[in-house]
NUZA-837196 format. One record per residue: residue number from 1; residue in three letters; x, y, z of N, C-alpha, C, O in turn. Coordinates in Angstrom, 3 decimals, padded with zeros to 6 digits. Each point is the difference from the previous one (the first is absolute). Layout:
NUZA-837196
<r NUM,"Ala",<X,Y,Z>,<X,Y,Z>,<X,Y,Z>,<X,Y,Z>> ...
***
This chain:
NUZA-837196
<r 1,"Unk",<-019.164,-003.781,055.681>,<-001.288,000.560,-000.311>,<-000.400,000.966,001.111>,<000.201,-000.350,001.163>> <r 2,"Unk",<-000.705,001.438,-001.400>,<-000.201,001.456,001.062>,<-001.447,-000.950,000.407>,<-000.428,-000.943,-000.665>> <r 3,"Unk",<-000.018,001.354,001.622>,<-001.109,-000.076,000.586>,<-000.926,001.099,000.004>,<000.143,001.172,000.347>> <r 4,"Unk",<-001.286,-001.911,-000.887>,<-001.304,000.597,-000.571>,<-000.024,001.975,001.256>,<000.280,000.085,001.195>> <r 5,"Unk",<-000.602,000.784,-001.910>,<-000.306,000.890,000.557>,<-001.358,000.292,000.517>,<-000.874,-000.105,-000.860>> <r 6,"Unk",<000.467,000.450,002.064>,<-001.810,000.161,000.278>,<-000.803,000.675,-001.110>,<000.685,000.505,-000.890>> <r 7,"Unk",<-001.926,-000.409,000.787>,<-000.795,000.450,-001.051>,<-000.018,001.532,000.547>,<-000.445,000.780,-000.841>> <r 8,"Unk",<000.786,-000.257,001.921>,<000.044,001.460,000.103>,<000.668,000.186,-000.635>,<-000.265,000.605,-001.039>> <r 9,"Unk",<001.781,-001.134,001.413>,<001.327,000.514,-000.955>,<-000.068,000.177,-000.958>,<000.674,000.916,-000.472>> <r 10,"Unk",<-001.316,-001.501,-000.152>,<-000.110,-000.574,-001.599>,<-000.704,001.293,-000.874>,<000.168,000.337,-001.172>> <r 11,"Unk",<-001.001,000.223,002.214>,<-000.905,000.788,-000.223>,<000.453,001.290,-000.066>,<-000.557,000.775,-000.778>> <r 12,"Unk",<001.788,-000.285,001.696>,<000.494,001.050,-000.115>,<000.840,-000.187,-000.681>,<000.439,001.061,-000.445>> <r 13,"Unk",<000.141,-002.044,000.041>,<000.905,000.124,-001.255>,<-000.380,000.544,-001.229>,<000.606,000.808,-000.703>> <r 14,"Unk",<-001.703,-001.362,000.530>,<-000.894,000.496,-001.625>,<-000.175,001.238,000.265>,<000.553,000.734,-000.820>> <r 15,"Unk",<-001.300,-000.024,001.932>,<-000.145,001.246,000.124>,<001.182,001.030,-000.143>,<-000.222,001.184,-000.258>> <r 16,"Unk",<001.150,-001.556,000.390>,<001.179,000.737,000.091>,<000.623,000.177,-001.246>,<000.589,001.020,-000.360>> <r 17,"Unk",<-000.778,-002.299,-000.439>,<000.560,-000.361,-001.409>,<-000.926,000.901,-000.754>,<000.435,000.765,-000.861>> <r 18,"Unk",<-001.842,-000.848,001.203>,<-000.501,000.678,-001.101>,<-000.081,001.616,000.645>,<-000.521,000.801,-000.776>> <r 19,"Unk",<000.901,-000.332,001.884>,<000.138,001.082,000.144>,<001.029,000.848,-000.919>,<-000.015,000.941,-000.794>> <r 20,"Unk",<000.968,-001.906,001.425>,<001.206,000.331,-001.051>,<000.242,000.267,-001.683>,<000.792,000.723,-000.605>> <r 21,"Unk",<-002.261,-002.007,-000.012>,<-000.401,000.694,-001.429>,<-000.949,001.188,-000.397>,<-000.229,000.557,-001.073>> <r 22,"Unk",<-000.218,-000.390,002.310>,<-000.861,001.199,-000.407>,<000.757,000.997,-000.062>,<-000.162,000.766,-000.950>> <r 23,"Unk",<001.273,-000.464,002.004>,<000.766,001.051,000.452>,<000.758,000.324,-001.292>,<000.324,001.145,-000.313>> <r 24,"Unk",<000.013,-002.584,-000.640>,<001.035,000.157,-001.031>,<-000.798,000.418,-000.868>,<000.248,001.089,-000.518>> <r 25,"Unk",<-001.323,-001.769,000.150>,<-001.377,000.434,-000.922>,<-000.378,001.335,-000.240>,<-000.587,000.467,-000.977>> <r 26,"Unk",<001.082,000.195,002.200>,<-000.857,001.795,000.435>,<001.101,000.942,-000.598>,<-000.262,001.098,-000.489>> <r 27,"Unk",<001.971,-001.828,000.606>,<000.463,001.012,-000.509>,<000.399,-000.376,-001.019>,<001.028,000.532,-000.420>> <r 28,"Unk",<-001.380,-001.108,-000.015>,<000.147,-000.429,-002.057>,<-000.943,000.936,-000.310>,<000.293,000.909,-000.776>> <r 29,"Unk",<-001.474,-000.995,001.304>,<-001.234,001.138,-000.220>,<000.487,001.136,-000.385>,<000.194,000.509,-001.104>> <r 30,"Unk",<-000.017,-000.169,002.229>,<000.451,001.731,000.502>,<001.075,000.377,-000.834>,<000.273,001.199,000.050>> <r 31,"Unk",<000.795,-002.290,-001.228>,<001.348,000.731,-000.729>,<-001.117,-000.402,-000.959>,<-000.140,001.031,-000.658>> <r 32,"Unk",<-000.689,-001.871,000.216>,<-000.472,000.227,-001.705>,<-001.417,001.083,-000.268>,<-000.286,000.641,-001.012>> <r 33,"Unk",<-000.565,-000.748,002.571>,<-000.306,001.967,-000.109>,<000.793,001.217,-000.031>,<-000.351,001.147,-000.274>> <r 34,"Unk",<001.473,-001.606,000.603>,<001.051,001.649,000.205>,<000.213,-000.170,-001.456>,<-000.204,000.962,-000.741>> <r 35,"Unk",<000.652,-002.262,000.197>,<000.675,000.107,-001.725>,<-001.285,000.370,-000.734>,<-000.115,000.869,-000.865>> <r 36,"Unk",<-000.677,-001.539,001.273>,<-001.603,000.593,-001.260>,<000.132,001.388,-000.097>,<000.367,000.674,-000.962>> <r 37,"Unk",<-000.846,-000.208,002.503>,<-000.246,001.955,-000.046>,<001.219,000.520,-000.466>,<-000.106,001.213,-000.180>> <r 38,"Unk",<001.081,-001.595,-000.053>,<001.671,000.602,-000.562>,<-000.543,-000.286,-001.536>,<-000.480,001.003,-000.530>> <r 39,"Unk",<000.477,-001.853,-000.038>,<-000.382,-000.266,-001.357>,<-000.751,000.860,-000.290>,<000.358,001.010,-000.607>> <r 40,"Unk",<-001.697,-001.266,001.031>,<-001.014,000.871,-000.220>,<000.216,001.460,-000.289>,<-000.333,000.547,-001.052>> <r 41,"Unk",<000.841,-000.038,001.941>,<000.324,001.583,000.632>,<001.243,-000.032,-001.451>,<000.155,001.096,-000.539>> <r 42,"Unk",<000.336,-001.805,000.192>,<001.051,000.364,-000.971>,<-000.544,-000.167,-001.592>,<000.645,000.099,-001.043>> <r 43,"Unk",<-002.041,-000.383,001.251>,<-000.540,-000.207,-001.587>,<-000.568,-001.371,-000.440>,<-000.822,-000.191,-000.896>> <r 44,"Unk",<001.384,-000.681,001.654>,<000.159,-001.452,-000.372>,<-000.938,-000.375,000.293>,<-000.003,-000.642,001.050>> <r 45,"Unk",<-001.443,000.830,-001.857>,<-000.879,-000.439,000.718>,<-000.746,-001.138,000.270>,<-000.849,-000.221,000.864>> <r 46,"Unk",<001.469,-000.691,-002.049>,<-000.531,-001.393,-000.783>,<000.899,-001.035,001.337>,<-000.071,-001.223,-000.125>> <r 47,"Unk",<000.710,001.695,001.092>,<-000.229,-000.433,001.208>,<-000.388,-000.362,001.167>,<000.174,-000.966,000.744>> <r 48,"Unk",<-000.826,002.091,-000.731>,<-001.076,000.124,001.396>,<-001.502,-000.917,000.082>,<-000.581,-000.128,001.078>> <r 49,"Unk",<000.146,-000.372,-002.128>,<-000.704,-000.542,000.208>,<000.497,-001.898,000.330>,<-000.661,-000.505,000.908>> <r 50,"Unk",<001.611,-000.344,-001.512>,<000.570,-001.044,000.538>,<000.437,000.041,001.544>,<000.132,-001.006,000.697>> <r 51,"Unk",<000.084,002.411,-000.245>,<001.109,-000.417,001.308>,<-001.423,000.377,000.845>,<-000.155,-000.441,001.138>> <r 52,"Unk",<-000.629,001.091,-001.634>,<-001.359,-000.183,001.325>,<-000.374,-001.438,-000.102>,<000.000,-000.638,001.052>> <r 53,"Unk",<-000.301,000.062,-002.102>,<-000.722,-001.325,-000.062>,<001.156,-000.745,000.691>,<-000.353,-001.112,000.393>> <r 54,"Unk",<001.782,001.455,-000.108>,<000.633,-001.199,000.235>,<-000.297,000.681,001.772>,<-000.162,-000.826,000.899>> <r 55,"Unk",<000.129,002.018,-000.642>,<000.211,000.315,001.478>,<-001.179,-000.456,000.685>,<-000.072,-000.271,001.199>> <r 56,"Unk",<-001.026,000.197,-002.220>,<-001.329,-000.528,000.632>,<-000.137,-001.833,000.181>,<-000.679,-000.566,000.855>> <r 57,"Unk",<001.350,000.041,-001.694>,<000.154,-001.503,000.434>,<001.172,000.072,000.747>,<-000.271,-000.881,000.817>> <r 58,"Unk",<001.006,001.146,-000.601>,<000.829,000.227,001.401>,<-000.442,000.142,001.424>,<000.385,-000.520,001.047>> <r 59,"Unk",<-001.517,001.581,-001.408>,<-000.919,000.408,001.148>,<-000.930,-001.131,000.282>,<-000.345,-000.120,001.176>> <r 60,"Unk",<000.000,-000.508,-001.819>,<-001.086,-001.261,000.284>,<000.526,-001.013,000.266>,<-000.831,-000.813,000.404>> <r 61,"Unk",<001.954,000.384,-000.429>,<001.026,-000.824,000.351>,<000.143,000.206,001.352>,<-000.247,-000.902,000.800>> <r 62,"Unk",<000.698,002.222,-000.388>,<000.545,000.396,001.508>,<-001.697,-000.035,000.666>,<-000.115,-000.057,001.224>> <r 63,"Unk",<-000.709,000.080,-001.798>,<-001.116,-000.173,000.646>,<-000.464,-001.238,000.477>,<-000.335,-000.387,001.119>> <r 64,"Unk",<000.379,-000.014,-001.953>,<000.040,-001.784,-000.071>,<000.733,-000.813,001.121>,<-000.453,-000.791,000.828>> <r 65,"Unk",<001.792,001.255,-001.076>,<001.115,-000.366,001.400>,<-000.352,000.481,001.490>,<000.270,-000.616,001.032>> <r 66,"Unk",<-001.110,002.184,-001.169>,<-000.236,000.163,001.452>,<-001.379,-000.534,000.243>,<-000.496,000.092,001.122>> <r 67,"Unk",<-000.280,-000.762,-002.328>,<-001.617,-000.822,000.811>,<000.956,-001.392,000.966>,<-000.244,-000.396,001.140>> <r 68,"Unk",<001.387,-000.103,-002.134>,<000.886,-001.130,000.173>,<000.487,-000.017,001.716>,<-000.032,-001.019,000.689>> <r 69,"Unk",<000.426,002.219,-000.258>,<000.706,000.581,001.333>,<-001.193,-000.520,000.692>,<-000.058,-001.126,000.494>> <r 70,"Unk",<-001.066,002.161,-000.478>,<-000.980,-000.233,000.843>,<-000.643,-000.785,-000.140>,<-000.850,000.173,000.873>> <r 71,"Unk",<000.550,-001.202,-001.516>,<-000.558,-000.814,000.556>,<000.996,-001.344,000.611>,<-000.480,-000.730,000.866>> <r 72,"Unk",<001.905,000.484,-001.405>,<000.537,-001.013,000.507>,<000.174,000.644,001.499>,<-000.064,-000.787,000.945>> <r 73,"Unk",<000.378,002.802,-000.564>,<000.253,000.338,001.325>,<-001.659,-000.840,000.681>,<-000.018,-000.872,000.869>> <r 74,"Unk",<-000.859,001.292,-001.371>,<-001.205,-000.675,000.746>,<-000.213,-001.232,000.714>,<-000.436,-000.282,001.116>> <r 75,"Unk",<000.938,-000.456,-002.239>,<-000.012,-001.630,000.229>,<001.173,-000.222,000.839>,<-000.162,-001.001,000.698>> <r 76,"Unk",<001.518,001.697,-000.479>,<000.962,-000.314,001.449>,<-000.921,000.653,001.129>,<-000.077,-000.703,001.008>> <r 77,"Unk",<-000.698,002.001,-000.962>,<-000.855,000.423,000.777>,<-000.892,-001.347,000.860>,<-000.080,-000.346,001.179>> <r 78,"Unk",<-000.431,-000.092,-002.317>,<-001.097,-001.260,000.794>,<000.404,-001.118,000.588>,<-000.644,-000.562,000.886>> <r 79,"Unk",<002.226,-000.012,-001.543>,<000.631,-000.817,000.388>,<000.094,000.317,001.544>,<-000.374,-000.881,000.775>> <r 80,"Unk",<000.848,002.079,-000.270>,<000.299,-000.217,001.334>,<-000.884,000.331,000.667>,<000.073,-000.113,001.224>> 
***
């Protein structure tokens, strides 16, 4: 059995993990805005409106994850 890690550790782990989903989150973003405005720009227009609604709950997601950052960074802040 590993032995328990400190609650800092613990703390930068999540931060890192969910850094890491935002980072993945941002560029899922950034290829299904490049594919919308390609669609779009090619006629297809009965597209562009799903891939904003999906880029915008994407966006509130990655928002969500960075209230998540700062405040668990806060709470290792007070710990020490």
């Amino acid at each position: 059995m590993q032995p328990r890690k400190p609650p800092q550790n613990q703390s930068l782990t999540a931060i890192d993990g969910a850094l890491a989903l935002i980072i993945l989150l941002l560029i899922i973003q950034m290829w299904l805005l490049s594919a919308a405005m390609e669609a779009f720009l090619a006629g297809h227009r009965e597209t562009a409106l799903p891939a904003g609604i999906v880029s915008g709950v994407i966006f509130l997601f990655c928002l969500g994850l960075y209230g998540f950052v700062r405040r668990l960074d806060a709470e290792a802040r007070r710990r020490r």
